[in-house]
VEXDOPA-617609 format. One record per atom (N, C-alpha, C, O): residue in one letter; x, y, z. Coordinates in steps of 0.05 Angstrom, whole numbers, plus 5000, padded with zeros to 4 digits. Example, Ala and Ser with C-alpha at 12.3 -4.5 7.8 and 13.67 -1.06 7.14 Angstrom:
2
a526448865156/a524649105156/a526449345156/a528549345169/s525749555142/s527349795143/s525850015157/s526850235161/
END
This chain:
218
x188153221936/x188053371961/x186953641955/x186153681932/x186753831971/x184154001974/x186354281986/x187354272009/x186654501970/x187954661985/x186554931985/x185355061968/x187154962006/x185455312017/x187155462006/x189355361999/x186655682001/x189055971992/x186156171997/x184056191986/x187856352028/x186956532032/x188456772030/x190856762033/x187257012025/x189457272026/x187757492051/x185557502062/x190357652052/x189157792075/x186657952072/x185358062090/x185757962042/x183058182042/x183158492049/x181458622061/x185158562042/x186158812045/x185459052066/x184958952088/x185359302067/x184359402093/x186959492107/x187359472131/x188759602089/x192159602106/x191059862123/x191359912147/x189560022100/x189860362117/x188360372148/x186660232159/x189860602157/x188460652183/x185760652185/x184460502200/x184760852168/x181260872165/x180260692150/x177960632156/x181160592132/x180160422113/x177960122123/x178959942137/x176060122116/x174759912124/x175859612116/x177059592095/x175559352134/x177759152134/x174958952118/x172658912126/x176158842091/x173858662080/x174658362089/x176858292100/x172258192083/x172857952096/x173557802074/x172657782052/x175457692085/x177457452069/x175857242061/x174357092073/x176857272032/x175157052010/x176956832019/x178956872034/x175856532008/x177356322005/x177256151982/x175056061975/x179256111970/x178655941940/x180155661948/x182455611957/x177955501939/x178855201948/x180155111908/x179455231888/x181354961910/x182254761889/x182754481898/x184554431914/x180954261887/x181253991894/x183453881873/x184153991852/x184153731881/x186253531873/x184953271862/x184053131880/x184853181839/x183752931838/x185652681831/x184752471823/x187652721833/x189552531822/x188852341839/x188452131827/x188452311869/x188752121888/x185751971878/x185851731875/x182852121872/x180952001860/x181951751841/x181751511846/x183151891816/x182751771791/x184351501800/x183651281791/x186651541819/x188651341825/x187051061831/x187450831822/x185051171853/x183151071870/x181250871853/x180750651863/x180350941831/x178350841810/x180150711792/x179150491786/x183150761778/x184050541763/x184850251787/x184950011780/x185250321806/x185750041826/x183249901831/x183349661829/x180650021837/x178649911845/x178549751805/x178649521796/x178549941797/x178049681765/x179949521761/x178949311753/x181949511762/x184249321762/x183649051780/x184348811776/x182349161797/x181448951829/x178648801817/x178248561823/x177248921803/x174048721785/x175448601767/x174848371761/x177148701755/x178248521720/x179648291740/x178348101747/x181948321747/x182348151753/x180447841777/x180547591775/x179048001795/x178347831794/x175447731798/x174447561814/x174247911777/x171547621758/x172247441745/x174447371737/x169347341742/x170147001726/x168647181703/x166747331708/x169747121674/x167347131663/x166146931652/x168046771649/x164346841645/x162446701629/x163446391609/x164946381589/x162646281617/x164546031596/x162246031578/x160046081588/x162745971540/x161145901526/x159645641539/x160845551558/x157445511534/x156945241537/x155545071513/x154045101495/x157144861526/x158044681497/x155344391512/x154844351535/x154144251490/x153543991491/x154543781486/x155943811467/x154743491495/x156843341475/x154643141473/x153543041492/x153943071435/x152642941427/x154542721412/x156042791394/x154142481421/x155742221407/x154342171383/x151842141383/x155942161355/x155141971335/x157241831330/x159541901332/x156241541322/x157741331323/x159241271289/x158241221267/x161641311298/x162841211274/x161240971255/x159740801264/x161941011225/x160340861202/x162240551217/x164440541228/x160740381213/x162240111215/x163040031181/x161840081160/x165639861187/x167039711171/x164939581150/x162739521161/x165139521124/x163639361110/x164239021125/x166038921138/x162438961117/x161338661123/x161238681141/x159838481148/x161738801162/x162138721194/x158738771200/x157338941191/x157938491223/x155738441230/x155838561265/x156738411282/x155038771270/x154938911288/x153838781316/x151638681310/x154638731350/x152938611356/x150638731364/x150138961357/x148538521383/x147238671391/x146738691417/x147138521435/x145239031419/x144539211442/x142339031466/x139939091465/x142938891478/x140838851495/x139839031524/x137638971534/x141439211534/x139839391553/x140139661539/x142039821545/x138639701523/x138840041506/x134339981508/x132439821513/x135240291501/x131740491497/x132340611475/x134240771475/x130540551449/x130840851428/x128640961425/x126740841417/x128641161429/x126741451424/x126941541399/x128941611387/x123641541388/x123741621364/x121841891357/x119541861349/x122842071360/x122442331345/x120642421325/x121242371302/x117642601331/x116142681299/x115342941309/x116043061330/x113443021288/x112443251294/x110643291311/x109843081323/x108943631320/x107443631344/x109043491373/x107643421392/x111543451374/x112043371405/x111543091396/x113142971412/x110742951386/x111142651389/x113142531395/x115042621381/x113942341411/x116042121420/x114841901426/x112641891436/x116241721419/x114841341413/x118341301432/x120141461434/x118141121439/x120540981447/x119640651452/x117540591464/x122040411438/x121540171455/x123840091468/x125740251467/x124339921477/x126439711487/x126739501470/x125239391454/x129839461476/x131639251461/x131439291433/x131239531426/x131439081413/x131539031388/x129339121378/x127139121390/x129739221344/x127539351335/x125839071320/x127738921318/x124338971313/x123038781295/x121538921280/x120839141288/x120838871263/x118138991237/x116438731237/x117038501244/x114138831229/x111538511219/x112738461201/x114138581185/x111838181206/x112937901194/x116637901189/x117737831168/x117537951205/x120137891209/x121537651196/x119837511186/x123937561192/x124337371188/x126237181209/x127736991202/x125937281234/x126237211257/x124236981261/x124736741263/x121237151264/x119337031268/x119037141306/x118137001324/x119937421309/x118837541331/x117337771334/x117537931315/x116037811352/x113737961347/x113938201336/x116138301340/x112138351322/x112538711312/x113138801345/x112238741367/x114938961333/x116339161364/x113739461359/x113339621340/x112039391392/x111039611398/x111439891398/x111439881423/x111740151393/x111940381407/x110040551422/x107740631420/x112640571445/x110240711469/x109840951464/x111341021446/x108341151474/x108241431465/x108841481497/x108841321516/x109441831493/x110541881519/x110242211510/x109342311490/x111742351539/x111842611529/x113942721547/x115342571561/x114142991548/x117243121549/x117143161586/x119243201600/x114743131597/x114843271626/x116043091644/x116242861637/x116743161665/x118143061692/x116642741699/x118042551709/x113942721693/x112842431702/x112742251669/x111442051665/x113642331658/x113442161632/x116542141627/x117642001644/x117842221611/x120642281607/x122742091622/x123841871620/x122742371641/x124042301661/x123041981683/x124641821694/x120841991681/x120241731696/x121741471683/x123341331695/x121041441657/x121641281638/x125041181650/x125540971660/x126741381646/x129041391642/x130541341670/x132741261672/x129241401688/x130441351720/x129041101728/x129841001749/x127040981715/x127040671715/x128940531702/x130140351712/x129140621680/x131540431667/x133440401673/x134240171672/x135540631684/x136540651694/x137840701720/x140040791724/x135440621741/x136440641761/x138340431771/x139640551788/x138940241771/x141740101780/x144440231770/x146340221786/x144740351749/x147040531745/x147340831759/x149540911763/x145140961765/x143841171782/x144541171812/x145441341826/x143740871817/x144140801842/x146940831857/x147140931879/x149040721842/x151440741838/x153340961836/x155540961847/x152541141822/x153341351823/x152541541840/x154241701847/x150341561850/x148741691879/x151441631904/x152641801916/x151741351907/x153341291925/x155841321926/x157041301948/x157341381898/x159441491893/x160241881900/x162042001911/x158041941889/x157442271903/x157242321930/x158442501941/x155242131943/x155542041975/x158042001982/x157642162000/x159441951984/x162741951988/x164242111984/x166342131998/x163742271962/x164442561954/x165142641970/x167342681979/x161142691979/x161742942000/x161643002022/x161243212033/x162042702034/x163742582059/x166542562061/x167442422079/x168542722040/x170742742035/x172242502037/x174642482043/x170542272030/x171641982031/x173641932010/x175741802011/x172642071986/x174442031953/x173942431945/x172442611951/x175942381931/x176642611917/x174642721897/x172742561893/x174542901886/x172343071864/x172642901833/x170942811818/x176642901833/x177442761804/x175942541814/x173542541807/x176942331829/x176042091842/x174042001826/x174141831808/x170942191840/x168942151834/x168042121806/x167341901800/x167942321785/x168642331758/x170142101745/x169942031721/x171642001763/x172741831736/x170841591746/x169841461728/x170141491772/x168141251779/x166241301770/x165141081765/x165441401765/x162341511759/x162241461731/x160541301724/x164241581707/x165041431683/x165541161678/x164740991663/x166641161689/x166840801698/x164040621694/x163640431678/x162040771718/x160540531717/x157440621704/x155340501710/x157640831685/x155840841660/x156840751643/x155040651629/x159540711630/x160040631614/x160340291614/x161440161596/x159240201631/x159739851635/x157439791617/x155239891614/x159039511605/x156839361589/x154139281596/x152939211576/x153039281614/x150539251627/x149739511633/x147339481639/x150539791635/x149139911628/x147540081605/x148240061581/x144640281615/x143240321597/x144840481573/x146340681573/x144040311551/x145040561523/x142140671511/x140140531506/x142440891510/x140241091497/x140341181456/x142341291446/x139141141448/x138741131419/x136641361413/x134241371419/x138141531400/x134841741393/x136441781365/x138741811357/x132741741353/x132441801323/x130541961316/x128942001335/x130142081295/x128342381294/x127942301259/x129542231242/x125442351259/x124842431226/x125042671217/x125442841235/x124842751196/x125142991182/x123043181194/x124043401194/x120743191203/x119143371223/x119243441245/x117643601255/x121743281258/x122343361292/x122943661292/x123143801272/x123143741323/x123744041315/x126643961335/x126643771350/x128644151332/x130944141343/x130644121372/x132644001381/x129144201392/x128744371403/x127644061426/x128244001449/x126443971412/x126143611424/x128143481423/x128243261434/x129743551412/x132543311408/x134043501439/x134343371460/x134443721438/x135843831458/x134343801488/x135643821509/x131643771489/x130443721510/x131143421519/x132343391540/x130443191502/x131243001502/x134342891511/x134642661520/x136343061508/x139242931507/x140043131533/x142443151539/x138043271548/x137543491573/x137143271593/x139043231608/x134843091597/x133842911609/x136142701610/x136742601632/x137542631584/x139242411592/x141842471609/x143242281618/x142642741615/x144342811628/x143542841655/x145342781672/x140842931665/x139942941686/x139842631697/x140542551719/x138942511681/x138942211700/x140842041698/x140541801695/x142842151698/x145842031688/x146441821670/x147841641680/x145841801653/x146141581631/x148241791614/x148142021606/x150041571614/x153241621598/x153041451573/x154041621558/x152441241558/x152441191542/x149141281520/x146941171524/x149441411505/x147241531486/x148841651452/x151141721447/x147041631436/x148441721400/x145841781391/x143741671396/x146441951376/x144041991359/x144841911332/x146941991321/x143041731319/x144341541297/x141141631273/x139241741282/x141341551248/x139141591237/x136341341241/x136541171259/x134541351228/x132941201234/x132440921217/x132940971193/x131840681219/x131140571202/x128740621190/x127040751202/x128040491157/x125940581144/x123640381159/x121340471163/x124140151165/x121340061178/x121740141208/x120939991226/x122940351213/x121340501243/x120640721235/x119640871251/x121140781211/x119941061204/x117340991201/x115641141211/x116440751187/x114040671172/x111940681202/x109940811207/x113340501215/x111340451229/x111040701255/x109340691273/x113040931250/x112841151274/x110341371253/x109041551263/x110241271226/x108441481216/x105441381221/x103441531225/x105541131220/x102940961223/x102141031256/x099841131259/x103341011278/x103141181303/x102341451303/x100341521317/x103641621290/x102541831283/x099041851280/x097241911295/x099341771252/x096641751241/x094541651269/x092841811276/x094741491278/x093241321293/x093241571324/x091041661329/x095341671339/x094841801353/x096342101353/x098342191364/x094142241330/x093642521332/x094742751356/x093542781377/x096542861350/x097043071371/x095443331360/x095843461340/x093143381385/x092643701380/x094043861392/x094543891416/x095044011365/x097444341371/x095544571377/x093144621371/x097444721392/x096444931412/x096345151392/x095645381399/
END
């Protein structure tokens, strides 16, 4: 608060000329400072601050000796090199001359943008996509709950018929493609994915791709 203190400015005598009265103000700031620890007390409490953010990348436990693992029939694996290269095929891997006696498994080349990538991956997955779209549609028609949704939605990526994603990387990938890559698989909702190492005849034949189609770096 703010107080005046004036004095009479003297001038008692008869003849004496009458001077004009000074005024000395003194502010008070206690009510300020009061003012400013509540207003900060009032932001601390209530901002949010910042959550670290975390990725969650699956690797699959080593399997048991002898155990004959089955196999993946709706999975995609993406394979990883230098310059931005990615090869990916479908299903089972084969090498030439197998002892199957089924064909060498092709790799497709592809690249990181919105019509390559992403195209790829919302084909494959769109019947699990689909599903979960319609589950969110319900959302937020307040038909089912938020938990609700989350746990159906886990549910039905994780079903045996849906897509599993496989990415492998050689020793030349740059990190930076694996994180773009496992970016995409969250955007098009695919719940089952691991990054596992590579075999040596997909290395062989992802270097022979290489060789054959040249990336010019910028």
């Amino acid at each position: 608060m703010a107080e005046v203190n004036t004095g009479d400015g003297g001038g008692h005598g008869k003849h004496q000329k009458k001077r004009a009265k000074k005024a000395s103000t003194r502010i008070d700031m206690t009510p300020m400072v009061d003012l400013a620890f509540l207003l900060l007390t009032f932001f601390v409490l209530t901002s949010t601050f910042s959550k670290p953010k975390t990725m969650e990348i699956n690797y699959p436990a080593d399997p048991p000796p002898n155990v004959v693992l089955p196999k993946i029939n709706n999975a995609l694996t993406f394979l990883l090199s230098k310059d931005n290269n990615i090869y990916y095929y479908s299903g089972e891997f084969y090498p030439k001359n197998n002892k199957d006696g089924k064909p060498e498994t092709t790799l497709i080349k592809t690249g990181y943008g919105k019509d390559e990538l992403r195209k790829v991956l919302l084909d494959a997955n769109k019947p699990t996509r689909d599903k979960v779209l319609q589950l969110e549609d319900r959302m937020k028609k307040k038909e089912i709950a938020d938990t609700t949704f989350k746990r159906l939605a886990n549910i039905e990526k994780g079903k045996k018929d849906a897509l599993t994603v496989l990415v492998k990387s050689d020793d030349k990938a740059s990190y930076k493609n694996v994180i773009d890559l496992i970016d995409e698989l969250n955007i098009t909702m695919i719940g089952k994915y691991a990054v596992i190492d590579m075999m040596p005849a997909e290395l062989e034949q992802l270097n022979a791709a290489n060789d054959a189609n040249p990336t010019e770096t910028k």
